[in-house]
C-alpha positions as CSV (number, residue, x, y, z in Angstrom):
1,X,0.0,2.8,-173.5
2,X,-3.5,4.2,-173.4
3,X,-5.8,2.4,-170.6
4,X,-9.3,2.2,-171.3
5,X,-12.3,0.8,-169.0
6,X,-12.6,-2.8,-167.6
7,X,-13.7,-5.1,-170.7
8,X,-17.2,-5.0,-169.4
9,X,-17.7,-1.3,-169.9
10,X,-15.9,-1.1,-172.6
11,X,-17.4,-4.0,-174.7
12,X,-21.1,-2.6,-173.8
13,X,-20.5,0.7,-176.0
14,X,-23.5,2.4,-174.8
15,X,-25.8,4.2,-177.5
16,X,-29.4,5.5,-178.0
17,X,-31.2,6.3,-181.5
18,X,-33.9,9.4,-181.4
19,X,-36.0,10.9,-183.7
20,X,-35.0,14.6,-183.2
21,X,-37.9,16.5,-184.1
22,X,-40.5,14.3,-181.1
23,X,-37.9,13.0,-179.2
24,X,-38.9,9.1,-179.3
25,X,-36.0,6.6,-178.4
26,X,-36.1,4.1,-181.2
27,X,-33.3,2.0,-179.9
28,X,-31.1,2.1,-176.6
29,X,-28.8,0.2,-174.9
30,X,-26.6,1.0,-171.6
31,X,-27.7,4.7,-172.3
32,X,-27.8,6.0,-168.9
33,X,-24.4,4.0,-167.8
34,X,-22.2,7.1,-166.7
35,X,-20.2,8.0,-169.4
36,X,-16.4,10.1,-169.4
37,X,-17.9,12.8,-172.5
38,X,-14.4,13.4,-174.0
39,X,-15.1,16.4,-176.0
40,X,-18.7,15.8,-176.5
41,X,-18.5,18.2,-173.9
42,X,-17.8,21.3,-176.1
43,X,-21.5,20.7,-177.2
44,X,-22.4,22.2,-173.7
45,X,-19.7,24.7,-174.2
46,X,-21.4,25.8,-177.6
47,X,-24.7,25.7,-176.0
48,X,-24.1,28.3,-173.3
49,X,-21.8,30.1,-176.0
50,X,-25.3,30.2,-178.0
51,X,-27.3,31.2,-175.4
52,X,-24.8,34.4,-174.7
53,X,-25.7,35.3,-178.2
54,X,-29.1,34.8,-178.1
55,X,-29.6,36.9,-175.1
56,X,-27.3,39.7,-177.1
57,X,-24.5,39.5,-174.3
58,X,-21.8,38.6,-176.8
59,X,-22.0,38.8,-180.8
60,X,-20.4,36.4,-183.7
61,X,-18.3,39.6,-184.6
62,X,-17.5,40.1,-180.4
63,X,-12.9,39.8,-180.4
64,X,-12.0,37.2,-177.4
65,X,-8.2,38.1,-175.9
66,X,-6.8,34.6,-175.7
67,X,-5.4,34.2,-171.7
68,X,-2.0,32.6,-170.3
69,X,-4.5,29.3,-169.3
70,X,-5.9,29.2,-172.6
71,X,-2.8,28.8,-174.5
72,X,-1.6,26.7,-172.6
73,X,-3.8,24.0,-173.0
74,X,-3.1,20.4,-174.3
75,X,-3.7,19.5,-177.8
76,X,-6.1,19.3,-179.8
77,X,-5.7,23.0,-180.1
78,X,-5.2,25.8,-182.7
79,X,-2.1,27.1,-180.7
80,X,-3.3,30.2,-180.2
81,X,-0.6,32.3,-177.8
82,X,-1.3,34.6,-175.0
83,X,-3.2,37.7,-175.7
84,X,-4.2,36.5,-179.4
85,X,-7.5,37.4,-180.9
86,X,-10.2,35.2,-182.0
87,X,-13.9,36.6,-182.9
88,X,-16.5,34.5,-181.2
89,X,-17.5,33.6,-184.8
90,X,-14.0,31.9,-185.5
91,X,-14.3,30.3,-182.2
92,X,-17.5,28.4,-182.5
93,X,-15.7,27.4,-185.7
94,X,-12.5,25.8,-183.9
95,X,-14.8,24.0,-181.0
96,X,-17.6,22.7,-183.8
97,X,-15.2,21.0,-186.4
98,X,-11.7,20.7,-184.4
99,X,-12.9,20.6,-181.5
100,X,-10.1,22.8,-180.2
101,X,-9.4,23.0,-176.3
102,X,-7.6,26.5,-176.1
103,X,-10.5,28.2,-177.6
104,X,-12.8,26.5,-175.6
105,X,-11.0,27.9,-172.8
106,X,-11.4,31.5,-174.0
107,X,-14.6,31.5,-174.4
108,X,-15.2,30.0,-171.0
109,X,-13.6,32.9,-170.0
110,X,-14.9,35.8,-172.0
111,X,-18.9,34.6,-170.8
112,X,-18.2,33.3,-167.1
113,X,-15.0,35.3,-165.9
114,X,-13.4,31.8,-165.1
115,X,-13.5,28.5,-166.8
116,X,-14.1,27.4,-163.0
117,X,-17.4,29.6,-163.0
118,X,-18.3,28.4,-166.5
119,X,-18.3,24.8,-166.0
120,X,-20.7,25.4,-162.5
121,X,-23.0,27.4,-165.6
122,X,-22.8,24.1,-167.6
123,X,-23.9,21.5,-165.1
124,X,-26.4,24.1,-163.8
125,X,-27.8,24.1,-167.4
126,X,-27.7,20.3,-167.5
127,X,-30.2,19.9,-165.3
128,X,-32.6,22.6,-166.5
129,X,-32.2,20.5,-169.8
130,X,-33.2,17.4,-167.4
131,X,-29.7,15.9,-168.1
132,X,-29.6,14.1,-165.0
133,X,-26.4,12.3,-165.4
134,X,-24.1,15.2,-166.7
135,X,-21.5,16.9,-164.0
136,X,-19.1,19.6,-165.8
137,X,-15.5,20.6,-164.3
138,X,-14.1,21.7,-167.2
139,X,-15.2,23.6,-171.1
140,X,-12.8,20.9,-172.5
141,X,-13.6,17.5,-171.9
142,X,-9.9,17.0,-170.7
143,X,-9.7,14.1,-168.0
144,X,-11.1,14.9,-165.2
145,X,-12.7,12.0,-162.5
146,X,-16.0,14.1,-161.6
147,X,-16.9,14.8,-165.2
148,X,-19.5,12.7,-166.5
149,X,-22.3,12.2,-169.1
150,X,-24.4,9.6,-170.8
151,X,-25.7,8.7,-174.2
152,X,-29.4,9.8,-173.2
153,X,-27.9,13.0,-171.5
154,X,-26.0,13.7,-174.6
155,X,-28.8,13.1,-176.9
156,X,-30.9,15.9,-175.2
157,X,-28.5,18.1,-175.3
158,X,-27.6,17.6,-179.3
159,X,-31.5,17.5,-179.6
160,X,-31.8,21.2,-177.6
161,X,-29.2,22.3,-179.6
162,X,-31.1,21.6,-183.0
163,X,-34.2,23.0,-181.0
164,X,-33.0,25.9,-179.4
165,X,-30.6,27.1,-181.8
166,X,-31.5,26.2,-185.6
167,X,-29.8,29.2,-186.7
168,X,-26.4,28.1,-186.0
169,X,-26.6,24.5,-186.7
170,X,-24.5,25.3,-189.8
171,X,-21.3,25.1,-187.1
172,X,-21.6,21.8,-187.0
173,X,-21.3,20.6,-190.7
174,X,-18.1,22.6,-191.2
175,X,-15.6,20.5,-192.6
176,X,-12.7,22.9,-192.2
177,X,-11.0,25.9,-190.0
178,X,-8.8,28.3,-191.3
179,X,-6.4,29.8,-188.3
180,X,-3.3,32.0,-188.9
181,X,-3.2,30.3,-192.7
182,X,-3.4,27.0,-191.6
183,X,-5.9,24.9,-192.7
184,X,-7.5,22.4,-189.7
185,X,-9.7,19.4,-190.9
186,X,-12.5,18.0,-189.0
187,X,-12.5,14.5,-187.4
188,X,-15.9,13.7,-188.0
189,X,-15.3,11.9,-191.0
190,X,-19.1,10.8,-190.2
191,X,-20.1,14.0,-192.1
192,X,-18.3,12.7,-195.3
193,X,-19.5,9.0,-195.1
194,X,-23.0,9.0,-194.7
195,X,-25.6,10.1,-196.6
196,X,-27.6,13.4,-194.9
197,X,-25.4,13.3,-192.6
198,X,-24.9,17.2,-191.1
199,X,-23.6,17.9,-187.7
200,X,-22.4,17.1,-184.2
201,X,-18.8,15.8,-183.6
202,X,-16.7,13.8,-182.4
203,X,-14.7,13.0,-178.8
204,X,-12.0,10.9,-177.5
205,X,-9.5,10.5,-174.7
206,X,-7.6,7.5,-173.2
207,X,-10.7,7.0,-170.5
208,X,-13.5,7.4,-172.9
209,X,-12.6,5.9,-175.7
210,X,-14.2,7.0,-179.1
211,X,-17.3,9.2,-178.6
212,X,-19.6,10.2,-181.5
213,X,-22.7,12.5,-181.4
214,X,-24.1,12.4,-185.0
215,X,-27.6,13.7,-186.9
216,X,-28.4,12.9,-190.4
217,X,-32.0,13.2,-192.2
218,X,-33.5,11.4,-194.6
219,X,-36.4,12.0,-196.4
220,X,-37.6,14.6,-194.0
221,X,-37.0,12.6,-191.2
222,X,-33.6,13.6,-188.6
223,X,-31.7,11.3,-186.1
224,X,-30.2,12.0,-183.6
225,X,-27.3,8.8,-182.8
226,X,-24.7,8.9,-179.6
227,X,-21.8,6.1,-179.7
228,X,-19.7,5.9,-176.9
229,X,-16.8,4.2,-175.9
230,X,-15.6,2.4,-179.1
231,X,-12.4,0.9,-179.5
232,X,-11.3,2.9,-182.7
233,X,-12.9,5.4,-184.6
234,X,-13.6,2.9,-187.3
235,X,-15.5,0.9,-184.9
236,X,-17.1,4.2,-183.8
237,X,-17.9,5.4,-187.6
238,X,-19.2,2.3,-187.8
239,X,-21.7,1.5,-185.0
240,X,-23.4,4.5,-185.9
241,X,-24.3,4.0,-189.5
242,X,-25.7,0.7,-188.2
243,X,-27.9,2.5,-185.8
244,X,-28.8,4.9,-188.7
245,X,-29.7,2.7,-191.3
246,X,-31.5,0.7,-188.5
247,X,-33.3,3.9,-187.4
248,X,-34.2,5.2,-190.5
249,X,-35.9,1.5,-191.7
250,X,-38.0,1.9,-188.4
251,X,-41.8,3.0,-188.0
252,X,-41.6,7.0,-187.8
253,X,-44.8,6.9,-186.3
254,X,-44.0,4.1,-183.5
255,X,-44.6,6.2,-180.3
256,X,-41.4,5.3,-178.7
257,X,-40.1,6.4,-175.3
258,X,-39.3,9.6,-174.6
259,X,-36.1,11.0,-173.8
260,X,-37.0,12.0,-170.3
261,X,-39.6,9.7,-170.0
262,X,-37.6,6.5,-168.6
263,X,-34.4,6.2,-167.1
264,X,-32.8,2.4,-166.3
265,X,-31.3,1.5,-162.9
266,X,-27.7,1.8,-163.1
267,X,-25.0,0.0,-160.8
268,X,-21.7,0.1,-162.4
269,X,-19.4,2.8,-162.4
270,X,-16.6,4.4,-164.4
271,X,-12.9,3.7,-162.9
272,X,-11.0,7.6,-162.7
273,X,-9.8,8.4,-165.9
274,X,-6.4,7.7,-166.6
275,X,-4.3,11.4,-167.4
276,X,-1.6,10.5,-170.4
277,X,0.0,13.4,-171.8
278,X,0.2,13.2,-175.7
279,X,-1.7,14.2,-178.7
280,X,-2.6,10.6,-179.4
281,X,-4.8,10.6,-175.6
282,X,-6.1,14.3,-175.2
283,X,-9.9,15.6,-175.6
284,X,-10.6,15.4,-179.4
């Protein structure tokens, strides 16, 4: 049986609605309530992963020697085995549309030594970001008590992402991987059921629940929409095409808060995740 948070938490389903390009909050509720990331996560894994190219120390062409650890993560995963190769390219590819935790893992390992190291890189670049509420022990978004997030935290990021690193956006509208001829499918089925919708992805585990950072743009104008801690990923899927379609039907030119601009007073906090093993409760 999969345990999810008290009722409370889980019935509040934080969320915030931006406009990407300024950075106004159109709509928020509970967005600063700590939040267990799932694999929304790897977006902080493809960040530094971006930055690495961006600053030439790795390429999309670079091979990655998949290690002991790696492989033997828990699913989702492409089951890559012990000393494997993977471009960096390919890997992007496995984190941005299956959000695949072995890979994550090697390239953890290929830009910080240690996936240890790497996730101290990852809450370090949280808070240059000014995501206040974001703690990283791990490139996966496997259970793990100390990591947390929130909507607004998550929003900045998926907005620096689309800032920072236009160029390989693309990533995140894949639909498809192709590993060692097998064919993985994305489970952002977001991308396939909105109109202009184009990136971001998905996460869930037993303590999280179902997580969704999505972007679509319409008629010039993006959103950026994090959804956590549904109860299914229908409920998930959802939630945030009512938050799109309420966005989108809002005045553009309504100043809005800004992301960094206000943060609410927060007293609850998350119970320790619980740690099922199974496909149906790992990081997706």
């Amino acid at each position: 049986m999969c345990i999810f948070f008290s009722a409370r938490l889980q019935a509040a389903m934080p969320y915030i609605v931006v406009e990407a390009q300024s950075g106004a909050v159109i709509d928020q509720v509970d967005a600063d309530v700590p939040w267990y990331p799932a694999s929304l996560t790897k977006l902080m894994t493809l960040y530094l992963t971006f930055q690495s190219l961006k600053k030439q120390q790795i390429s999309l062409n670079t091979v990655l020697v998949v290690s002991a650890k790696a492989s033997q993560q828990p699913p989702m995963k492409l089951g890559a085995r012990r000393g494997d190769k993977i471009t960096v390219r390919k890997a992007i590819q496995a984190l941005a549309t299956v959000s695949s935790n072995d890979i994550a893992v090697v390239l953890a390992e290929a830009i910080s030594g240690s996936e240890k190291k790497f996730a101290e890189n990852m809450s370090k670049q949280a808070r240059v970001l000014g995501m206040k509420d974001s703690v990283f022990k791990n490139a996966t978004g496997l259970p793990d008590a100390g990591q947390v997030s929130s909507a607004r935290d998550l929003a900045i990021l998926a907005r620096r992402l689309l800032l920072d690193f236009p160029e390989y956006y693309h990533f995140f509208s894949n639909r498809t991987v192709e590993y060692k001829e097998t064919t993985f499918v994305s489970h952002n089925g977001f991308l396939n059921s909105y109109p202009g919708a184009d990136g971001f992805k998905t996460g869930y585990t037993c303590g999280s629940g179902y997580n969704l950072v999505a972007s679509a743009i319409n008629k010039g104008n993006r959103l950026i929409v994090v959804v956590l801690g549904a109860k299914s990923s229908r409920q998930r899927g959802k939630r945030v095409k009512e938050l799109m379609n309420k966005g989108f039907r809002a005045d553009s030119d309504a100043p809005g808060l800004k992301l960094l601009a206000l943060r609410g007073s927060v007293s609850v906090r998350l119970e320790a995740p619980a740690v099922i093993h199974g496909s149906h409760c790992q990081s997706l």
